[in-house]
N, C-alpha and C positions, 0 to 999 in steps of 0.2 A: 354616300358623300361624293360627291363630285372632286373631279381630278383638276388644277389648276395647270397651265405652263407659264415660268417665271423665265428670264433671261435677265444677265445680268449686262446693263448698258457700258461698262469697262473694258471686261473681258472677254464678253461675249460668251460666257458660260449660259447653257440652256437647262433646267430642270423643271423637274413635275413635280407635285405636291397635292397630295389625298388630303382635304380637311376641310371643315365645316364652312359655311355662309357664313358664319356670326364671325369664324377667325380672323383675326389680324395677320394680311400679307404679310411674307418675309421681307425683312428689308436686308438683312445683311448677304451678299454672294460668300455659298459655300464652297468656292473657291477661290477668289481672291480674298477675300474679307470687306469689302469695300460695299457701302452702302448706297448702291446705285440699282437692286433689282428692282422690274418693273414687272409687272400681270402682263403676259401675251394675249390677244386673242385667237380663241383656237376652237375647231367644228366643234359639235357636239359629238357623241358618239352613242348611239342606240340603238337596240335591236328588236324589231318589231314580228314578233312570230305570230304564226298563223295566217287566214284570208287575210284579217284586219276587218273586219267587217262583223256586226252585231248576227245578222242571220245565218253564217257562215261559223262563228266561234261559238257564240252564247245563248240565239234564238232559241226557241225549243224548235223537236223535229215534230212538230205537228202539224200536219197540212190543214186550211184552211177546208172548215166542215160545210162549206156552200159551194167548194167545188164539186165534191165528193157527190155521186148520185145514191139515193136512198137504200140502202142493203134490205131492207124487208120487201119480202114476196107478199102479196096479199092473200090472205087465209081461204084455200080452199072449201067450198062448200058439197056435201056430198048427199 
């Protein structure tokens, strides 16, 4: 669930709030009581591990079999 930052346009009290897309902003400041909070806009915040990259995390390790030169010897005759 995503983290919201509200401010309250009064008092200028600041908070965050953990809860759904479908919720209904707060409207009352848990500080003064007065119904003037608004949704700030604020970055995102995410962390991307690893390369980030398909060949790098998830490819498999198998090298490309046309690079690779032929491993059989041709069978001696005697």
């Amino acid at each position: 669930m995503p983290i919201y930052g509200f401010a309250c346009a009064d008092c200028g009290h600041a908070f965050d709030r953990l809860q759904k897309i479908a919720d209904a902003d707060p409207t009352q400041c848990p500080s003064c009581g007065k119904e003037t909070v608004k949704r700030q806009i604020t970055a995102p915040s995410f962390r991307l591990a690893g390369g980030g990259w398909y060949e790098t995390d998830f490819g498999s390790n198998k090298k490309n079999l046309a690079e690779k030169p032929a491993a059989v010897a041709p069978a001696k005759s005697e």
